[in-house]
TORDO-492515 format. One line per 5 residues: number of its first residue (from 1); for each residue x, y, z of C-alpha. Coordinates in steps of 0.5 Angstrom, whole numbers. Example, Ala and Ser with C-alpha at 12.3 -4.5 7.8 and 13.67 -1.06 7.14 Angstrom:
% TORDO-492515
1) 25:-9:16  27:-2:14 .
This chain:
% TORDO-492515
1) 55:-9:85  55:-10:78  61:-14:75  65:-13:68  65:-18:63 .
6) 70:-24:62  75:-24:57  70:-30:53  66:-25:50  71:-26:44 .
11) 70:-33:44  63:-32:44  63:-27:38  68:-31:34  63:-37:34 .
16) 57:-32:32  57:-34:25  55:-41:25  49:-40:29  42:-38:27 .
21) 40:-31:27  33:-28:30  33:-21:30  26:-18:35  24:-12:38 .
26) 22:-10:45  15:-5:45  10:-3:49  8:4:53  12:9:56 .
31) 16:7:62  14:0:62  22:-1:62  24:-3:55  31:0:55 .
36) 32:-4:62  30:-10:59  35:-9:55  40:-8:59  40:-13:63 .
41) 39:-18:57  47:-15:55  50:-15:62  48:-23:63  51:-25:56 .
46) 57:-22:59  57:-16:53  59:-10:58  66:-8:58  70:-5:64 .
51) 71:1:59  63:1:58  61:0:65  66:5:68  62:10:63 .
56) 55:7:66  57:8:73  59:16:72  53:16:67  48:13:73 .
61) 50:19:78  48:24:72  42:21:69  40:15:73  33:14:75 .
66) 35:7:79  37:12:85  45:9:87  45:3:84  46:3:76 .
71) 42:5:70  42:-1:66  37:3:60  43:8:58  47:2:56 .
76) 42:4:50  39:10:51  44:15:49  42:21:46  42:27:51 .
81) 35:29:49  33:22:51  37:21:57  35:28:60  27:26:59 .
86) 28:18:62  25:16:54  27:13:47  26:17:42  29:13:36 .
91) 31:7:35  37:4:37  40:-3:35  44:-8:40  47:-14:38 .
96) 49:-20:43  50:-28:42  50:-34:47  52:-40:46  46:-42:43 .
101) 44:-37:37  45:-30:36  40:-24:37  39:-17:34  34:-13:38 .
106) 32:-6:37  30:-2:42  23:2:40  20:8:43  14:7:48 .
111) 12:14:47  6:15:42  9:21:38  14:17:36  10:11:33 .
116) 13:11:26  20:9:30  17:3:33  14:1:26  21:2:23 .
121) 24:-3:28  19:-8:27  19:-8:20  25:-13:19  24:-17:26 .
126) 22:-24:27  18:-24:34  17:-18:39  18:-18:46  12:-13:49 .
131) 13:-11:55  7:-10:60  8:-6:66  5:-10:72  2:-4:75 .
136) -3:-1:70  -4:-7:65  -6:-7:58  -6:0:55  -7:4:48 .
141) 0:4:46  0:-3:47  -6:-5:43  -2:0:38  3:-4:38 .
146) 0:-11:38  -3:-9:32  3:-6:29  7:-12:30  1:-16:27 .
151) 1:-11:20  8:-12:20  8:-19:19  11:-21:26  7:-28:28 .
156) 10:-29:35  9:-25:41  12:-25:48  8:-21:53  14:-20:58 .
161) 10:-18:64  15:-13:68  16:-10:74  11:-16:77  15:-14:84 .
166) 12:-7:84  5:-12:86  10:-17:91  10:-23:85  2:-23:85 .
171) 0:-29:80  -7:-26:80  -4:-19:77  -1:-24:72  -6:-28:70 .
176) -11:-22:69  -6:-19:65  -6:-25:61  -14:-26:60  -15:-19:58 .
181) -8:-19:52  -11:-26:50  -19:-23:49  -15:-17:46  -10:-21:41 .
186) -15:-26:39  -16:-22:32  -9:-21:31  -7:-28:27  -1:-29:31 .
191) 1:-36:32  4:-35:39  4:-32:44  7:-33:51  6:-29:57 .
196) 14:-28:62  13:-25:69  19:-22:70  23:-16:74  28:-13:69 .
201) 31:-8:74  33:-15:79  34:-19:73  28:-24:75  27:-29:70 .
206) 30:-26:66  36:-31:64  34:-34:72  29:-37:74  26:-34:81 .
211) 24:-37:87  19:-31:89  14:-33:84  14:-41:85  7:-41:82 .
216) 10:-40:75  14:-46:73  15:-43:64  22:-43:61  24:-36:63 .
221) 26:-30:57  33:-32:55  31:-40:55  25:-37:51  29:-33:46 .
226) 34:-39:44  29:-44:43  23:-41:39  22:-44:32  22:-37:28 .
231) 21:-38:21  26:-33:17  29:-37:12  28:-33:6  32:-38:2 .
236) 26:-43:1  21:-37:-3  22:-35:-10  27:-31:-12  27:-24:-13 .
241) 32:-19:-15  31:-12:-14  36:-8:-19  40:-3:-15  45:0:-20 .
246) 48:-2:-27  55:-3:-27  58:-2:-33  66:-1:-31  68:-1:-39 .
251) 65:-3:-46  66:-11:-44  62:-11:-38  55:-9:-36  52:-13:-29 .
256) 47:-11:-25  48:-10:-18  44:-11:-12  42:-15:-6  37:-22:-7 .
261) 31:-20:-3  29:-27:-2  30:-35:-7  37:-36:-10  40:-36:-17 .
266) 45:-40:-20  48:-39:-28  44:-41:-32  37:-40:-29  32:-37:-34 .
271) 30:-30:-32  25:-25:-33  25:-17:-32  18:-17:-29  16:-10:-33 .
276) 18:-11:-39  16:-18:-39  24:-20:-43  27:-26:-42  35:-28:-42 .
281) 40:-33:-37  44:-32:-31  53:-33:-34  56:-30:-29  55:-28:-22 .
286) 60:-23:-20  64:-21:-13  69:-17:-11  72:-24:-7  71:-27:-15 .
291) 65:-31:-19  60:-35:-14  57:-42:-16  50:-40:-13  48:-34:-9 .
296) 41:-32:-4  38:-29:0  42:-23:4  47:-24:-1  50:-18:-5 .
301) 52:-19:-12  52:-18:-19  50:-22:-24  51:-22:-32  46:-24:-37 .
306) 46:-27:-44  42:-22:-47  43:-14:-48  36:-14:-44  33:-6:-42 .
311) 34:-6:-35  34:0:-30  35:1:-24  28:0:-20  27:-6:-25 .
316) 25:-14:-20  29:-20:-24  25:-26:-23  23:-33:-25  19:-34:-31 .
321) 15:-38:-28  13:-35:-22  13:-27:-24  11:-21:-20  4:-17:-20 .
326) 5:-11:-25  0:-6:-24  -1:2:-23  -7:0:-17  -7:-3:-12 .
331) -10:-3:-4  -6:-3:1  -6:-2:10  -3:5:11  1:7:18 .
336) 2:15:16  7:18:19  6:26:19  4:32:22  0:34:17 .
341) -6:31:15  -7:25:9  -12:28:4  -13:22:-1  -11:26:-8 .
346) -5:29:-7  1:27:-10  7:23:-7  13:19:-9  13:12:-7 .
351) 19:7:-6  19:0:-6  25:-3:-6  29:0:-11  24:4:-15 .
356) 21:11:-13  16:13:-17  10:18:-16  3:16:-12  -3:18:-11 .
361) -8:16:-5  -15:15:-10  -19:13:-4  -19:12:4  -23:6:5 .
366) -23:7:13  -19:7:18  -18:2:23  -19:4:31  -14:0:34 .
371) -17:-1:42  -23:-4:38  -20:-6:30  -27:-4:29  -26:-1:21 .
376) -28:7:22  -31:11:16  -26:17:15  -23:22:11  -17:24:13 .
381) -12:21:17  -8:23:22  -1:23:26  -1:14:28  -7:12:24 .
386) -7:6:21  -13:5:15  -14:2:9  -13:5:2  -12:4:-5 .
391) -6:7:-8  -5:9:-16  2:9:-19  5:14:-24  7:8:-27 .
396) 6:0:-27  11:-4:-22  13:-10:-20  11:-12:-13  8:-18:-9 .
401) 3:-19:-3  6:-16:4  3:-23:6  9:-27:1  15:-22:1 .
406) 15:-17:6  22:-14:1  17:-13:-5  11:-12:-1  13:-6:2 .
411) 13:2:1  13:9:4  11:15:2  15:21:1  13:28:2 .
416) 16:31:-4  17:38:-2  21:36:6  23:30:3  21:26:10 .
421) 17:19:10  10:21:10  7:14:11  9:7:12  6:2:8 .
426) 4:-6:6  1:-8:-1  -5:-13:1  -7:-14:-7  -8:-11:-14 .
431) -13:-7:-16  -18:-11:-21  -18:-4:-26  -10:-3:-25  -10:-9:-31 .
436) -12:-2:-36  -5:-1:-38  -2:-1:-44  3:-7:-44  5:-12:-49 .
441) 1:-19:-47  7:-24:-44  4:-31:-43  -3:-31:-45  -4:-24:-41 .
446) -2:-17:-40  3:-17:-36  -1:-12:-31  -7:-17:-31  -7:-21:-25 .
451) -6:-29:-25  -14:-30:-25  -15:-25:-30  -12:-28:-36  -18:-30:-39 .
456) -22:-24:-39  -15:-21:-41  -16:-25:-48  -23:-24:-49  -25:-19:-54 .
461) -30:-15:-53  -27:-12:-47  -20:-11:-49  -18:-9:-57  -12:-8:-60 .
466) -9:-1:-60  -3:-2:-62  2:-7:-64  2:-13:-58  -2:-8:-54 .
471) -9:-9:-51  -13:-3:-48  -20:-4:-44  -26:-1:-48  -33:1:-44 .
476) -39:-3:-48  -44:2:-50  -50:4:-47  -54:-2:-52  -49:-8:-50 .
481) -49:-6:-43  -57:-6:-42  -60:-10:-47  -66:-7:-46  -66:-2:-52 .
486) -65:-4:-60  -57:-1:-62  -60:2:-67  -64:6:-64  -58:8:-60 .
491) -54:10:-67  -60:14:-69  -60:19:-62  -52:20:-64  -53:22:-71 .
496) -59:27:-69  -57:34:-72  -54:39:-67  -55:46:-65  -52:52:-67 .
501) -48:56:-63  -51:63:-60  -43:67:-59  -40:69:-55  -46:74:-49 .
506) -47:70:-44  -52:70:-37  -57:71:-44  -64:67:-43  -66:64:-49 .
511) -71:63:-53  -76:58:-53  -73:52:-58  -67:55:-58  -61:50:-55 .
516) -53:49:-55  -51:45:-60  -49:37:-58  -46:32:-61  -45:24:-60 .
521) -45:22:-53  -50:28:-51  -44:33:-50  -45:40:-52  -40:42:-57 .
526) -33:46:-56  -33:53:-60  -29:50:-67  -31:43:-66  -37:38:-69 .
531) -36:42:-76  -41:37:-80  -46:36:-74  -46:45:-74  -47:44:-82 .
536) -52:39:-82  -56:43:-77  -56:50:-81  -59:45:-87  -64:43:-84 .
541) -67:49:-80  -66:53:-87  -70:47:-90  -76:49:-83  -76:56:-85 .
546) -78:55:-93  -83:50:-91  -80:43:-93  -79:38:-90  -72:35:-88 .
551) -70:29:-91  -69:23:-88  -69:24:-80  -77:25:-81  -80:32:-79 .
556) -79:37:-75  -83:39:-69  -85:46:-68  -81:47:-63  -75:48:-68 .
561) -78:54:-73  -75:61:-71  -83:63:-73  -85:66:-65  -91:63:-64 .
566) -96:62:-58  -96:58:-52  -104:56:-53  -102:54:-61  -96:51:-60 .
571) -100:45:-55  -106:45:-60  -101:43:-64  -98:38:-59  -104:35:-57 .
576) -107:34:-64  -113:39:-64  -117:40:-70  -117:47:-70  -109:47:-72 .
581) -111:40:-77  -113:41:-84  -119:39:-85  -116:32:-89  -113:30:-84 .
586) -118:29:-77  -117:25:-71  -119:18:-74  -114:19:-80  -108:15:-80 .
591) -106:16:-88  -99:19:-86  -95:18:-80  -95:22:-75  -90:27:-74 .
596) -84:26:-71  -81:31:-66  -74:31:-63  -74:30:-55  -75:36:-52 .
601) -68:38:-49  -65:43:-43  -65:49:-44  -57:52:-43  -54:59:-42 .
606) -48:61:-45 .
């Protein structure tokens, strides 16, 4: 039977705020027993109260799958819809202390429908807990699971073997279990996995060691829980400021609030709006309880600056020495979230941080099959698929690497007609061609360059002035990029003189010689453009028709005259027959220079 929990558990709470903090999550597959696990760890730190425990008991009688005895997985499943179907459907979060630290655990659905809840719970945890059952072993949602954990930035795994006593305590089932997670997981970077064989419904080696499995000689969940080494202190990385609103209470005051994501800050530090690339130094740093001399991570502040700097929420204050990404492109591991089928070009709204912005998905690279982690070539992605994309913004935002600051590296994307998340993201890295922004130069580099492209950023014959400290990318030309041909070649075949336009009827053959009008680049004209190529052209097929040759350029082919002529006399004429020579002129004569013709083009219908 099932005690209520001493009165101590006030002490315990009190005392909570001066021991270390691990948040973790419980995963796996359905039915696997994550809820119970969770129930049991909440009844053997003494959190079940009498109240608590009087409703379980009758809760039990209703809903209960334990048969008499009491449900411990409706401590945390208590939506009706889950209590009716005996799963977990959305995220729950449970706190609990012991002597040594304090947890937040969040209760994840095992059911592959509800992925994206699991990949929400784990996104602020330190370690997950993945239970396996016993019985069935490794399973698809499992190997999900771990692969979420792993994109997520979760480096320390606990594989909780449970329901070891539905296989009478068998080591050979625990030792299997363990050789085939360890194949599996081997690509996964994390630093730490450790395989607990446990009962959460008797509560063996839970926060007890059992004497029914001798063969096991590790520390069991609880002890594992107080003691690992889970590096979260946020306070050791740069400093990073998301802005989440103004504050402008009068004409005297003008702050800006939000929580620091990661680093600490102090009054005067040097700071930077990572957009704009301005400077100033912190004055104050504002709370309701009054100024604060230093603030970190986690901390909700306001902060004033020296300068009437532009800042608007969305904006990321950092170092000047160690500023943000600023891009419009960059690639990223998408989970996606919806029903609907992602397609790459349609639009979305895009949150990081503070800053929502619309987002495109330009290009799918493939998608990542999570038995195998074999990359998959796709076009689409489907309901809990995981793929590798490039994403373009509408315009250029601050971010780091999911890898360097989860806060600052990680988005969602957001359906803009149902206004539901569509995909759950984490940035890898920017785009090479996302420094093609037009942004004032800061520090020797656009401030869209990335850090390694600040000498290609002063190179002048990729980036030219377009305006005042701006730098914009210009294509090299045909002739700079090949090298193969003369430029001035390439400038004679864009002065060529263009064709005229043949009006408005269309589906109309045209004659032989007879073409649309072109301009530079190849292009052909629009109706009302290239007025001085249409002008140039008239003047020298007037000059065809009386029988002069054209000026400059050299002469032109038969080909260009409005005279019909044969198909047989056109290529004597071609070929250099004699019988469409004049006598001066034979074979062997070389006094003039043959003529020139213009290159043969395709023929167009207008």
């Amino acid at each position: 039977m099932i005690q209520a929990a001493p009165a101590s558990t006030t002490a315990i709470a009190e005392s909570a705020s001066a021991k270390s903090l691990l948040r973790f999550i419980t995963c796996g597959s359905v039915d696997d027993g994550k809820s119970t696990l969770i129930g049991r760890l909440l009844y053997d730190t003494k959190l079940i109260f009498d109240d608590q425990l009087s409703a379980l008991e009758k809760d039990s009688k209703k809903y209960g799958t334990t048969g008499p005895a009491i449900d411990l997985a409706l401590l945390v499943d208590g939506l009706e819809a889950e209590r009716e179907q005996g799963i977990t459907i959305d995220v729950a979060y449970r706190y609990f202390a012991t002597a040594n630290r304090t947890f937040i655990v969040a209760d994840t659905p095992g059911h592959e429908q509800f992925t994206r809840n699991m990949a929400t719970g784990a996104s602020t945890a330190g370690l997950a807990v993945i239970l396996v059952d016993a019985r069935k072993g490794v399973l698809t949602q499992t190997r999900r699971h771990s692969f979420i954990c792993s994109l997520l930035g979760i480096r320390h795994i606990v594989v909780a073997i449970n329901k070891i006593d539905l296989v009478d305590y068998s080591h050979v089932a625990f030792a299997e279990i363990e050789e085939e997670y360890r194949d599996f997981a081997e690509q996964l970077g994390f630093e730490s996995i450790t395989p607990i064989p446990i009962s959460a419904l008797t509560g063996a080696n839970v926060s007890e060691p059992s004497d029914l499995m001798p063969w096991y000689s590790g520390p069991t969940l609880l002890e594992h829980l107080e003691q690992v080494d889970v590096d979260t202190d946020l306070t050791e990385r740069p400093f990073r400021f998301p802005v989440q609103w103004v504050n402008r209470p009068n004409l005297n005051f003008r702050g800006f609030s939000g929580t620091l994501a990661t680093g600490r800050v102090k009054p005067g530090d040097e700071v930077v709006v990572s957009s704009s690339g301005k400077t100033s130094k912190v004055v104050k740093i504002v709370t309701m309880d009054g100024d604060l001399d230093e603030a970190e991570a986690g901390d909700s502040v306001t902060l004033t600056l020296a300068d009437e700097v532009d800042i608007a929420r969305g904006d990321v204050l950092a170092p000047v020495g160690d500023r943000p990404d600023v891009a419009n492109q960059f690639s990223a591991k998408l989970i996606w979230m919806e029903e609907d089928r992602l397609f790459p070009g349609r639009s979305y709204l895009l949150k990081l941080a503070t800053k929502t912005v619309p987002a495109t998905v330009t290009a799918l690279k493939h998608k990542i099959d999570v038995n195998t982690l074999e990359e998959l070539a796709a076009k689409t992605l489907a309901l809990n698929e995981i793929a590798e994309v490039n994403i373009e913004t509408g315009t250029a935002i601050a971010f780091d690497s999911y890898a360097e600051n989860r806060d600052t590296g990680a988005f969602i994307l957001i359906d803009r007609e149902t206004n539901a998340t569509a995909g759950a993201g984490m940035i890898m890295h920017g785009l090479r061609r996302a420094t093609n922004i037009h942004r004032p130069r800061h520090h020797g580099r656009p401030r869209g360059a990335l850090p390694h492209q600040a000498a290609e950023a002063r190179d002048p014959l990729v980036h030219g002035a377009v305006g005042l400290g701006q730098v914009h990318h210009r294509r090299p030309r045909r002739a700079e990029a090949r090298g193969s041909r003369p430029a001035h070649h390439a400038a004679r075949r864009r002065q060529r003189p263009s064709r005229p336009q043949q009006g408005p009827r269309l589906h109309r053959r045209r004659p032989r010689g007879e073409h649309p009008p072109r301009g530079r680049g190849g292009q052909a004209l629009r109706r009302g453009g290239h007025a001085r190529d249409l002008l140039l052209h008239l003047a020298v097929r007037g000059r065809a028709r009386a029988g002069a040759q054209p000026r400059g350029r050299g002469r032109v082919s038969s080909r260009c005259s409005s005279t019909p002529r044969s198909r047989s006399a056109s290529h004597a004429t071609r070929r250099g027959s004699t019988s469409a020579r004049s006598p001066a002129r034979s074979r062997t004569s070389r006094a003039s220079p043959r003529p020139t013709r213009l290159r043969r083009r395709r023929r167009f219908t207008s």
